[in-house]
C-alpha positions as CSV (number, residue, x, y, z in Angstrom):
1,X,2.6,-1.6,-10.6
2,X,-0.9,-2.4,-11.0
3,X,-3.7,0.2,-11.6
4,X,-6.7,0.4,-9.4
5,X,-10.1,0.9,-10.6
6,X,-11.7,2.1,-7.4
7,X,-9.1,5.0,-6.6
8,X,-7.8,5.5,-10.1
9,X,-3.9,5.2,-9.2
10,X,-1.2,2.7,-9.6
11,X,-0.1,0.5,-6.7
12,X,3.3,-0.3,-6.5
13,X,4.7,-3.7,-5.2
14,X,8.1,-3.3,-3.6
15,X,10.1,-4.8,-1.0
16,X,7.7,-3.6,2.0
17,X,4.7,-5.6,-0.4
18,X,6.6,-9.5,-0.2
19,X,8.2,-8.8,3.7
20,X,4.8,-7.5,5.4
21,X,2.7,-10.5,3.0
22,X,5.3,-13.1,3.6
23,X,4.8,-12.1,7.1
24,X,1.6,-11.9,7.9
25,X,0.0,-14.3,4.8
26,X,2.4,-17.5,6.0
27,X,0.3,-17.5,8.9
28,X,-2.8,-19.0,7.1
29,X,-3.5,-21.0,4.0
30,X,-6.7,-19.1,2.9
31,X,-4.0,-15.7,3.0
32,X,-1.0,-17.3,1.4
33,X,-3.6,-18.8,-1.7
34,X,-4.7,-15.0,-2.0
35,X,-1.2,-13.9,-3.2
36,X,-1.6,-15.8,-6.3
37,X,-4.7,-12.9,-7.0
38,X,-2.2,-10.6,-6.3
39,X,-3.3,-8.6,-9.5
40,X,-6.8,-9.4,-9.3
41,X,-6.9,-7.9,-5.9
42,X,-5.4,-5.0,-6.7
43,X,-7.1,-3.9,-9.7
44,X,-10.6,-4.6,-7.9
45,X,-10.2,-3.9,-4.6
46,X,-12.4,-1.2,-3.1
47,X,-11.1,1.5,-0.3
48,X,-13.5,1.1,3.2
49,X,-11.2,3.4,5.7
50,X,-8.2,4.9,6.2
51,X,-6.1,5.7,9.1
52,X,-2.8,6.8,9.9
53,X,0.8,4.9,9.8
54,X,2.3,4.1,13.1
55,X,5.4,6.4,12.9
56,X,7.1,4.2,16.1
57,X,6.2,1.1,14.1
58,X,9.1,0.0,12.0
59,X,7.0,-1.7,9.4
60,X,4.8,2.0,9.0
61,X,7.0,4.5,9.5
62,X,8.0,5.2,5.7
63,X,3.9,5.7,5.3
64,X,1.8,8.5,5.9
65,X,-1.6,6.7,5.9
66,X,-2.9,2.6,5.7
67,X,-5.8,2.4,3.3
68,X,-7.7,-0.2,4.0
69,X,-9.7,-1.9,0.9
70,X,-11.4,-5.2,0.0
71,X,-12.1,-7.6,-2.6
72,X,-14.6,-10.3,-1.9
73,X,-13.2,-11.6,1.7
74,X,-9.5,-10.2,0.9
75,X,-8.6,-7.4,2.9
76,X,-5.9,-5.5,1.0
77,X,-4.0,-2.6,3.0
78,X,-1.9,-0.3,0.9
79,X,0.2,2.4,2.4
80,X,0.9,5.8,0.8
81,X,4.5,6.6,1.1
82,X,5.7,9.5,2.9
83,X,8.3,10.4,0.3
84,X,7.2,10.8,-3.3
85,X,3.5,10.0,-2.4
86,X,3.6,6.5,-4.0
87,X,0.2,3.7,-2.7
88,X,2.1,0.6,-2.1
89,X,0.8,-2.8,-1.5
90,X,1.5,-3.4,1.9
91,X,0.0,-6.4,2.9
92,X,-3.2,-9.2,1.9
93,X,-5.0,-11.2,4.7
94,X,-8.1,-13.4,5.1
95,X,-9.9,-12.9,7.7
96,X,-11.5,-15.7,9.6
């Protein structure tokens, strides 16, 4: 659980946070190297949009919105869960 500056809230790293990453960060170097600012990120990152979860999508259907945030070229998306209202770090990509 790491605390955010931008939206003043923890962000909790569970299971969803290491499948989604190790998912979708294995894919490129520049993503996989931005795990290791895992806290970094997610103490600095700053919220650009939100939009809502995919409920048919098994990866989003235990969230009620993605956040989408940044820091530097990182994109951070962080879900807020459906049940106890909880931002969780759902997954960190580079975009090329």
């Amino acid at each position: 659980m790491v605390w955010n500056k931008g939206l003043n809230e923890y962000i909790h790293i569970k299971f969803p946070s290491i499948n989604e990453t190790y998912e979708k960060a294995s894919r490129s170097y520049e993503s996989t190297l931005a795990v290791f600012q895992l806290t970094e990120i997610l103490e600095n990152a700053t919220l650009l949009s939100t939009k809502p979860a995919k409920r048919n999508t098994r990866n989003q259907r235990q969230f009620e919105v993605l956040l989408m945030m940044q820091y530097n070229n990182i994109k951070l998306t962080v879900g807020r869960q459906r049940s106890n209202q909880e931002l969780v770090q759902y997954c960190i990509t580079v975009p090329k």
